[in-house]
C-alpha positions as CSV (number, residue, x, y, z in Angstrom):
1,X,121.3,-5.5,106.4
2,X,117.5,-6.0,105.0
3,X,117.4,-7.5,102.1
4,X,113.4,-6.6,101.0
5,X,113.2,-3.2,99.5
6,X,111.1,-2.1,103.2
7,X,111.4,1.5,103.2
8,X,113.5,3.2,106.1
9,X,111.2,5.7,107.8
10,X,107.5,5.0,108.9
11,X,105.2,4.7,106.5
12,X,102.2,7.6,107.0
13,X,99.1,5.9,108.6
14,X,97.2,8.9,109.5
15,X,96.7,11.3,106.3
16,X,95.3,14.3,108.9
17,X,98.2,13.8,111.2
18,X,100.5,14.0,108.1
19,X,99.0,17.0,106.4
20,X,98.7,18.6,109.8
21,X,102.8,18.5,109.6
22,X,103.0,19.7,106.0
23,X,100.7,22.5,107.1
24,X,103.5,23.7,110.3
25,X,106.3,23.4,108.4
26,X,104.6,25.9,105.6
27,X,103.6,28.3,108.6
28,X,107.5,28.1,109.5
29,X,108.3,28.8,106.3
30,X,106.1,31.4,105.3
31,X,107.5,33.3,108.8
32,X,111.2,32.9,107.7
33,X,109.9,35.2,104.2
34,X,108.3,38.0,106.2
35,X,109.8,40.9,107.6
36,X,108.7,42.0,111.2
37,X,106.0,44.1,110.0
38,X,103.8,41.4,108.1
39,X,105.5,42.9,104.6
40,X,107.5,39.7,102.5
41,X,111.0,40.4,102.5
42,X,111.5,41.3,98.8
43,X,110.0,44.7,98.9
44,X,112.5,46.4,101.2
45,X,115.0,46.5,98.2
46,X,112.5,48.4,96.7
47,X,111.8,51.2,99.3
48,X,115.3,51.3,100.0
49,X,115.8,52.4,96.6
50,X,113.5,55.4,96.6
51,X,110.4,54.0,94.9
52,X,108.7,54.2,98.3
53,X,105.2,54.4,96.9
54,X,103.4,52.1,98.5
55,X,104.0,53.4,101.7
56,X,101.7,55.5,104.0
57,X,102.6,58.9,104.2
């Protein structure tokens, strides 16, 4: 067991590399929150409920 207080995971030597990886990881999130057409998930309960008016007619 290590005694010194070395943390376990690679310290970050490259701050561009790093945020580049931060930046993915919000792209994969931000996909996960949008429907198919581009339109975030939380409006469907909306139009589903008849206050459609946002939608071209």
């Amino acid at each position: 067991m290590p005694t010194d207080n070395t943390p376990s995971s690679p310290a970050v030597t490259e701050r561009a590399s790093y945020q580049a990886v931060l930046d993915s990881l919000r792209t994969e999130e931000k996909a996960h929150t949008r429907s198919a057409y581009g339109r975030p998930t939380a409006q469907w309960p909306r139009l589903h409920a008849g206050r459609s008016d946002d939608i071209d007619a």
